[in-house]
C-alpha positions as CSV (number, residue, x, y, z in Angstrom):
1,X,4.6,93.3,-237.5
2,X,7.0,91.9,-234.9
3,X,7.7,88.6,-234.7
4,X,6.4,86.8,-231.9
5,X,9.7,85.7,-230.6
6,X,11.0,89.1,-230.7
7,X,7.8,90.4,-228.7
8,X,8.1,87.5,-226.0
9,X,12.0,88.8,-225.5
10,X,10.1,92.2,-225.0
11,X,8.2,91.1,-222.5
12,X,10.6,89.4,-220.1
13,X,12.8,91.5,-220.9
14,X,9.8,94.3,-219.6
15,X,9.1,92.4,-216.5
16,X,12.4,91.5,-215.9
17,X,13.3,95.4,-215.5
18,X,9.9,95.4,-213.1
19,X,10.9,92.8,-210.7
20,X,14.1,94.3,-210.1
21,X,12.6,97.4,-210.1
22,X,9.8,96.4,-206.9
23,X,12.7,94.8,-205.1
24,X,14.9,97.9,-205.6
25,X,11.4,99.6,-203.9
26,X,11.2,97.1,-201.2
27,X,15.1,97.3,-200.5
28,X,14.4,100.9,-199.9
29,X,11.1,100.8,-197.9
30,X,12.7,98.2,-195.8
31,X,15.6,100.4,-195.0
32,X,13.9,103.5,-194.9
33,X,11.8,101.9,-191.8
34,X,14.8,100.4,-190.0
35,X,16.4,103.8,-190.2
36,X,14.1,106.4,-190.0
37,X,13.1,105.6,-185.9
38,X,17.3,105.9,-184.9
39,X,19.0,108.4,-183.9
40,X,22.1,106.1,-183.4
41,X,24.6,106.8,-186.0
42,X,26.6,104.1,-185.8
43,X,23.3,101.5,-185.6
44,X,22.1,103.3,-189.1
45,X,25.2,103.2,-190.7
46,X,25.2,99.3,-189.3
47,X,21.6,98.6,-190.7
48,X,22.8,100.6,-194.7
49,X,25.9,98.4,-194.5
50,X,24.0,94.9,-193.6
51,X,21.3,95.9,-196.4
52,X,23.7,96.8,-199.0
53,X,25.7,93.3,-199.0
54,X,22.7,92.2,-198.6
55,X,21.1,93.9,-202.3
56,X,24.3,93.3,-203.8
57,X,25.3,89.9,-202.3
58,X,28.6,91.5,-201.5
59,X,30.7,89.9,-199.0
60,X,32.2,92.9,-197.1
61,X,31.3,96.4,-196.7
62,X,32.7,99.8,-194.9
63,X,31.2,103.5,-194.3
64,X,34.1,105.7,-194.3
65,X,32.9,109.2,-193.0
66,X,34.9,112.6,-194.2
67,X,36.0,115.2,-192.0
68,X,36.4,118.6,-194.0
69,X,37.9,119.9,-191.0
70,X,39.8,117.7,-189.1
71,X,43.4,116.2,-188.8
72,X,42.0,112.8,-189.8
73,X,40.4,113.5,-193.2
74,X,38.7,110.1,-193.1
75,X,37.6,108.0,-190.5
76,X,36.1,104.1,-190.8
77,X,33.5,104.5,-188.4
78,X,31.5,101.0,-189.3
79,X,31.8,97.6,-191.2
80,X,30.6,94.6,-191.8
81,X,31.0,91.2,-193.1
82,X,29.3,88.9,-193.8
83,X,30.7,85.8,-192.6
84,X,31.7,86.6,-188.9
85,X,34.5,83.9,-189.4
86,X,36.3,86.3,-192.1
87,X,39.4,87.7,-190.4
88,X,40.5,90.6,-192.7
89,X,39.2,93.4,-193.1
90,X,39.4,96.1,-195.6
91,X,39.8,99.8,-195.4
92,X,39.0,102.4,-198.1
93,X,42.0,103.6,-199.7
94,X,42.9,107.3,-199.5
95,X,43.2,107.1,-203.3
96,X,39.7,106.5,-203.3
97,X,38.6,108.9,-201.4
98,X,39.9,111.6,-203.4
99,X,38.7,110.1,-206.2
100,X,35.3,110.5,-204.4
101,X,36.2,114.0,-203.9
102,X,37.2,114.8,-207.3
103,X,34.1,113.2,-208.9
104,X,31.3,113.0,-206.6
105,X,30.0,110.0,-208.3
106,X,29.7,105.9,-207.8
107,X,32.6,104.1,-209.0
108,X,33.0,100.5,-209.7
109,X,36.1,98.8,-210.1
110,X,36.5,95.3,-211.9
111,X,40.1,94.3,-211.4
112,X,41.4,96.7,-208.7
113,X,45.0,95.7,-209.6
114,X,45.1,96.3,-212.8
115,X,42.7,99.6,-212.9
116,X,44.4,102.5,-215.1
117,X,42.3,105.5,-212.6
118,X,44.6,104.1,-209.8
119,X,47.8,103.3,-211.2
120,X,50.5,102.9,-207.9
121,X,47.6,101.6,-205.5
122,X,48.4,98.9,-203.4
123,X,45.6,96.7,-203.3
124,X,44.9,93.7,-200.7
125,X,45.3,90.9,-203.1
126,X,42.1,89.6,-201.7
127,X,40.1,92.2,-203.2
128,X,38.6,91.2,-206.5
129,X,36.3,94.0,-207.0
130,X,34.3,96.6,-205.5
131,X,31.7,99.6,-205.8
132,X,32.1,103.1,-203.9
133,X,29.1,105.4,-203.8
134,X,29.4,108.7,-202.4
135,X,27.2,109.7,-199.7
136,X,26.5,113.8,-200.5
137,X,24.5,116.1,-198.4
138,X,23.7,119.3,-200.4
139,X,26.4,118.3,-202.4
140,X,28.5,118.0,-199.9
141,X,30.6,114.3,-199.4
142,X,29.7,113.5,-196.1
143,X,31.0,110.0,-196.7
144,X,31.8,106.9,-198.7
145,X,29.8,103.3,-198.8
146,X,32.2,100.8,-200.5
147,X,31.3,96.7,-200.5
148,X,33.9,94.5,-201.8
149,X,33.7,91.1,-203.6
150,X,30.7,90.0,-204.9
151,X,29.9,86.1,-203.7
152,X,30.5,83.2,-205.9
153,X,33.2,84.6,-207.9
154,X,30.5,87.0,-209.8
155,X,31.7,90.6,-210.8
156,X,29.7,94.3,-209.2
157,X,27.3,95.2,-212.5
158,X,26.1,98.2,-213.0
159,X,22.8,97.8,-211.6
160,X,24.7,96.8,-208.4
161,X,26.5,100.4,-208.6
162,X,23.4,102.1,-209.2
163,X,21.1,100.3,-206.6
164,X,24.0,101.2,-204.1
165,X,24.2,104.7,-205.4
166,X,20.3,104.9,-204.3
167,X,21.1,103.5,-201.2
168,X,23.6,106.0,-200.5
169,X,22.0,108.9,-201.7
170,X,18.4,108.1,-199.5
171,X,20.6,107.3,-196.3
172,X,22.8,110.2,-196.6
173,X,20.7,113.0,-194.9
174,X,19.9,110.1,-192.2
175,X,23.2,109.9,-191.1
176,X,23.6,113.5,-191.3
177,X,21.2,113.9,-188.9
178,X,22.0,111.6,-186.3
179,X,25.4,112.4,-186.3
180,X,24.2,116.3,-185.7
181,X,22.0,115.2,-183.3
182,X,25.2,113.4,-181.4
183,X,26.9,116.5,-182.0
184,X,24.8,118.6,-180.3
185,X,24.2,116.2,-177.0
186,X,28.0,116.0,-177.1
187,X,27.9,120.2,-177.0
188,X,25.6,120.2,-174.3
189,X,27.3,117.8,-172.2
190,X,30.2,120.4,-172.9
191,X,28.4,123.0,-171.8
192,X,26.9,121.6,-168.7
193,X,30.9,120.2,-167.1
194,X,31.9,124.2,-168.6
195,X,29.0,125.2,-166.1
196,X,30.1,122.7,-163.3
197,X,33.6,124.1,-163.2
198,X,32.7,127.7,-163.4
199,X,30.9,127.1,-159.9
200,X,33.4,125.0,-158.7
201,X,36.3,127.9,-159.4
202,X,33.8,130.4,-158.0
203,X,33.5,128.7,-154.8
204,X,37.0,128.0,-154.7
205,X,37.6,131.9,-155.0
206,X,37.4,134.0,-151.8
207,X,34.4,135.7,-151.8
208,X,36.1,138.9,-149.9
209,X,39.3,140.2,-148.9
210,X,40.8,139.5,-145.3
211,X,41.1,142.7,-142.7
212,X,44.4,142.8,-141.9
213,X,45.5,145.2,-139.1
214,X,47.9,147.9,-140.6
215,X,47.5,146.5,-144.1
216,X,45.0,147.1,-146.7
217,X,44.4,144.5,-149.7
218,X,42.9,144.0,-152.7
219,X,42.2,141.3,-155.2
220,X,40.5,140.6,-158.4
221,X,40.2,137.3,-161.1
222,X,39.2,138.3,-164.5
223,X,39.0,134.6,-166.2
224,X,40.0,134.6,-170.0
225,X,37.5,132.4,-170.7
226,X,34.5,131.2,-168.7
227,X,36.6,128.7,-166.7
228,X,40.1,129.6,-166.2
229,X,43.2,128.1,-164.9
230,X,44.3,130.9,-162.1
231,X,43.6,130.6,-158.4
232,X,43.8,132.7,-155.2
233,X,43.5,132.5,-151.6
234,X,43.6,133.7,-148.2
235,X,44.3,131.7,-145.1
236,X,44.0,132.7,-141.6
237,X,46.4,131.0,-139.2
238,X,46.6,132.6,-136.4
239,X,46.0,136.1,-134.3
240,X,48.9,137.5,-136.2
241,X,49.3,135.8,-139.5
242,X,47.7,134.7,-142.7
243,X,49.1,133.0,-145.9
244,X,48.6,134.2,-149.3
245,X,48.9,132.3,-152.6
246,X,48.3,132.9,-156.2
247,X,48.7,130.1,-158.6
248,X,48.0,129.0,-162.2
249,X,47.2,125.3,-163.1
250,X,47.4,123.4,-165.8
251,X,44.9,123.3,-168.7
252,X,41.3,124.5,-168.4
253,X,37.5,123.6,-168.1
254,X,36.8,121.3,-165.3
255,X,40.4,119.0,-164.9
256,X,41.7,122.7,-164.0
257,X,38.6,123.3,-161.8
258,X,39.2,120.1,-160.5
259,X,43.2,120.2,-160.1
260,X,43.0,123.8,-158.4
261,X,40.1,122.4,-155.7
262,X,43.1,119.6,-155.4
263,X,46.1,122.3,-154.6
264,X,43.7,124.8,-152.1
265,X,42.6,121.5,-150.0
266,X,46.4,120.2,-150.1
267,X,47.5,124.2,-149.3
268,X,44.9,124.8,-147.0
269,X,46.0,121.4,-144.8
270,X,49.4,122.2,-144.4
271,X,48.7,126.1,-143.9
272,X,46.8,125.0,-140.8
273,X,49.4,122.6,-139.6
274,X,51.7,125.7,-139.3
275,X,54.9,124.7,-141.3
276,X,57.0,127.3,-142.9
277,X,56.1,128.1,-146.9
278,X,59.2,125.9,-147.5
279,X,58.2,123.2,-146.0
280,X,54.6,123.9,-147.1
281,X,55.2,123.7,-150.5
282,X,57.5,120.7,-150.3
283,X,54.4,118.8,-149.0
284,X,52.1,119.8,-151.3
285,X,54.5,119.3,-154.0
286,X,55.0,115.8,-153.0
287,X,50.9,115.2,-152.4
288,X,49.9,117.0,-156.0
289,X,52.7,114.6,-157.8
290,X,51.0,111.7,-156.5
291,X,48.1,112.4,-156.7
292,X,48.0,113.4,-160.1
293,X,48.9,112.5,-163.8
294,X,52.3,113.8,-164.8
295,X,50.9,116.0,-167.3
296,X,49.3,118.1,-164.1
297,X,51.1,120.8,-162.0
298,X,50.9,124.5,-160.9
299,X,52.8,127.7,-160.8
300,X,52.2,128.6,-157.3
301,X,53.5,132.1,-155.3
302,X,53.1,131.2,-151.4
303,X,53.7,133.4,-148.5
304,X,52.6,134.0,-145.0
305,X,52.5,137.3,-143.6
306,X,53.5,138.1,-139.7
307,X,51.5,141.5,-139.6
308,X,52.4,142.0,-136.2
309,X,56.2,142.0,-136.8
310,X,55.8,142.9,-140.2
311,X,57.8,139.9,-142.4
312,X,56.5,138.2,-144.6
313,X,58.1,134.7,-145.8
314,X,57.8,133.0,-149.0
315,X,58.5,130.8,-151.7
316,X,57.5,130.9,-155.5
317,X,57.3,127.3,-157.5
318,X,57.6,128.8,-160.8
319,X,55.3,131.9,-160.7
320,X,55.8,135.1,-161.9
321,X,58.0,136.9,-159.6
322,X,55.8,139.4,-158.2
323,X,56.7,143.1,-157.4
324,X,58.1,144.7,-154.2
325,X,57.9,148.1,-154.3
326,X,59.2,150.1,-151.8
327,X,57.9,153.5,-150.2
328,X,61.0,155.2,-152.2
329,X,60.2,153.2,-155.2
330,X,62.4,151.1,-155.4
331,X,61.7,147.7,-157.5
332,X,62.5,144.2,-156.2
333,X,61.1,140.8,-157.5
334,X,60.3,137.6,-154.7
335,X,62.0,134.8,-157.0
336,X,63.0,132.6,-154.6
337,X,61.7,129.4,-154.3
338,X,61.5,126.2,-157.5
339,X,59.7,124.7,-160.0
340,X,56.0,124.2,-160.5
341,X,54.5,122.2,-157.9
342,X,54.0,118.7,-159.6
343,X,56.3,118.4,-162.0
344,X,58.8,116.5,-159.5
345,X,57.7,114.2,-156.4
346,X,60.4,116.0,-154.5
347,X,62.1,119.0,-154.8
348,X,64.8,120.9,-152.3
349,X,62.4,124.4,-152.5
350,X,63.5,127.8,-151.0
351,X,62.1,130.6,-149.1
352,X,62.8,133.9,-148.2
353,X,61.8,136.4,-145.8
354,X,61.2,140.1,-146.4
355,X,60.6,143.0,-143.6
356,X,58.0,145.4,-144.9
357,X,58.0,149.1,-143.9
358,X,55.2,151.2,-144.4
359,X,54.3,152.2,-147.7
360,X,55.8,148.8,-149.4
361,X,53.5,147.5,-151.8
362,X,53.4,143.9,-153.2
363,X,52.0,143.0,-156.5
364,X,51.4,139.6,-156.7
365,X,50.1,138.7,-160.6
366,X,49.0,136.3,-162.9
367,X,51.1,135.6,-166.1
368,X,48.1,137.2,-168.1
369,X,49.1,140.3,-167.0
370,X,52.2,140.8,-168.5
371,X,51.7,138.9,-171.5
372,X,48.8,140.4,-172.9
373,X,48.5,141.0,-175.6
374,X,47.7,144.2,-178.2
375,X,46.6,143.6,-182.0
376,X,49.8,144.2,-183.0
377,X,50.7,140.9,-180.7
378,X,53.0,143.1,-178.9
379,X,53.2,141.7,-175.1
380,X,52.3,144.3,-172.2
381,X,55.4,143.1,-170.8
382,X,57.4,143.4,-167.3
383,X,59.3,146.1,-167.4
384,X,56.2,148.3,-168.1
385,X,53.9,146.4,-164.8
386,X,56.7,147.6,-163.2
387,X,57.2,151.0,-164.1
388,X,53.1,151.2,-163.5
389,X,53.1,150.1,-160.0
390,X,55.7,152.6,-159.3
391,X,53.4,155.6,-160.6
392,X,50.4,154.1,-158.8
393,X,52.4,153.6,-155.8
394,X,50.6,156.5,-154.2
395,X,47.3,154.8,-154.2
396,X,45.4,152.7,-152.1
397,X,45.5,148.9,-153.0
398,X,42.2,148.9,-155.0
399,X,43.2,152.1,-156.7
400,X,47.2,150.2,-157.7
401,X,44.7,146.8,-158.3
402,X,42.4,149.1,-160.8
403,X,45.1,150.9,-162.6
404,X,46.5,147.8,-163.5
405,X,43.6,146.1,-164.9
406,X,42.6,149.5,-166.9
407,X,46.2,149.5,-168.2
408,X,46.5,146.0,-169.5
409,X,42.7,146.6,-171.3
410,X,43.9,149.9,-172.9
411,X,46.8,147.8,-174.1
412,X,44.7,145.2,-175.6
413,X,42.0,147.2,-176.8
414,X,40.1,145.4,-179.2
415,X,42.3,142.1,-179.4
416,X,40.5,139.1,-177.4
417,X,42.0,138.2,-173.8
418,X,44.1,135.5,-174.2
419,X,44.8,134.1,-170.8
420,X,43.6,134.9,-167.2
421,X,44.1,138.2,-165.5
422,X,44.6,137.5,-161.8
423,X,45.8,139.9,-158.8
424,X,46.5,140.6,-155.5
425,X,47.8,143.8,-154.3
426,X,49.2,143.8,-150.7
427,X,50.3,147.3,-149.1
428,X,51.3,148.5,-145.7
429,X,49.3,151.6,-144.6
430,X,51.5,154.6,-143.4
């Protein structure tokens, strides 16, 4: 029979392992409530911080989330202390973290300096110990809960480890979601600015081609994605004449949208002013410079055609040279002009004039014309736009304007379209 001593031992010892056990309970009640409402990840991961020093009397703690796809691995997206006095602040070690990726499993480290498992780690000297628990999601480390230094001197036990490891592994999924659910209104957000520029750049676009008296004309934007970075328009300024510009700006989604609305009020000012395209582009030059971060500027092919005497003037601020084809097919390329419209608050551009005769065709395109691109990545390239427009030469503008754009999607094929397709085909009739 045992003695009584021995069965008094037994029975602290019994409801010593039940108090700790209904406080464990009511640790996790308590944070399961003050979790389970938010949809804040940050404000969880707050709360499972505060209550974790709090059940292990720990004096500092940090969430360290993990990327698996990302060029920062690991991110410390909260802390907390528990003195608000306390100045330093500690980071999870990367050392750790593979650990934690290696062994999917709390760790608890007594002496951090002098721990075998991470020989070579520097170590804050004020850290004295601390306790990692991975945070897994379908066993899947979504993130890491460390607390350092246990109050008063004591040393982490392994009840400490393994109340944090419940913690951890009843928050996890929490997180998880909130940070999905941030994800996604981050997505739609995305989706709704993609929206906004798309209408913006469609009401930017000319909705139809100009009648021009002995001329016929054609244009068409094919955007590579559904906002793109290419622009064209048609401005009337007078009886006899009317500019035409084709440009490409900078980046994408709505700062493009936003930039080319920018260039076509700035173009569409000094069109209507009546300067040449030299002086044109100067201005807008200077205007989109200050305007503008430095990062921001546009390629940008500008000329104004006199239909009545038949010249047309221009200048190109870094664009593709477009195509003059003669009725004799013979090839020349409008080059003159400068760099992008942006890059410099002033800049001594060019201009040029050319008399058409009838039958000249001008091709005015888009970079993602010549450099699509086939599975093979093999570009559709200059020389062969060039050699096209001269067979289609014959045609009408629509019909020169179509066989392009069927000739750069057989080239392609299947391979995705990696940059906006954008023309305008200019000939003179007979």
């Amino acid at each position: 029979m045992p003695e009584p001593n021995s069965q008094l031992q037994t029975l602290q010892e019994e409801n010593q392992r039940l108090r700790r056990a209904v406080e464990e309970l009511s640790i996790l009640n308590d944070l399961a409530r003050a979790i389970g409402a938010s949809l804040d990840s940050k404000e969880i991961m707050q709360t499972i911080i505060r209550r974790s020093l709090r059940a292990v009397n720990a004096e500092q703690g940090v969430i360290t989330m993990v990327e698996e796809q990302s060029a920062d691995p690991m991110k410390t997206l909260v802390r907390a202390v528990t003195d608000s006095s306390q100045q330093e602040q500690f980071h999870l070690h990367q050392a750790l973290v593979g650990w934690m990726h290696l062994h999917k499993k709390p760790l608890i480290i007594k002496s951090p300096q002098s721990d075998e498992r991470f020989r070579g780690v520097r170590w804050d000297e004020s850290i004295h110990s601390l306790v990692c628990v991975p945070m897994m999601v379908k066993s899947e480390l979504k993130g890491v809960l460390a607390v350092y230094n246990k109050k008063e001197g004591k040393e982490f036990t392994d009840d400490d480890q393994r109340l944090l490891a419940i913690l951890a592994a009843q928050s996890a999924q929490i997180v998880e979601n909130a940070r999905l659910n941030e994800r996604d209104k981050l997505f739609f957000k995305m989706e709704q600015e993609v929206r906004l520029a798309a209408k913006i750049q469609s009401d930017l676009l000319p909705q139809s081609v100009p009648s021009i008296p002995g001329y016929e004309i054609a244009s068409t934007n094919i955007p590579a994605q559904e906002v793109g970075g290419d622009h064209y328009d048609f401005i009337t300024i007078d009886g006899q004449r009317i500019a035409i510009c084709l440009g490409d700006v900078s980046g994408k989604g709505l700062p493009a949208s936003l930039l080319m609305a920018n260039l076509q009020a700035t173009l569409r000012s000094q069109a209507f002013s009546d300067p040449t395209p030299q002086q044109c582009i100067q201005r807008a030059n200077t205007l989109l410079f200050q305007s503008t971060s430095p990062e921001k500027y546009a390629t940008l092919f500008y000329c104004v055609l006199d239909y009545q005497d038949h010249q047309l003037t221009f200048t190109n601020a870094g664009h593709e040279f477009p195509f003059l084809v003669t009725r004799n097919r013979e090839v020349h390329r409008l080059q003159k002009g400068g760099l992008p419209v942006g890059m410099m608050e002033s800049f001594p551009f060019e201009q040029e004039s050319r008399s058409l005769l009838p039958g000249d065709l001008i091709v005015i395109s888009s970079d993602g014309v010549a450099e699509a691109m086939n599975a093979e990545r093999e570009q559709f390239g200059d020389g062969k736009l060039g050699e096209l427009i001269q067979e289609l030469h014959e045609g009408t503008a629509v019909e020169v304007m179509s066989g392009i754009v069927k000739a750069v999607k057989d080239h392609t094929g299947t391979s995705p379209q990696m940059d906006d397709v954008t023309l305008v085909v200019l000939k003179r009739l007979e």
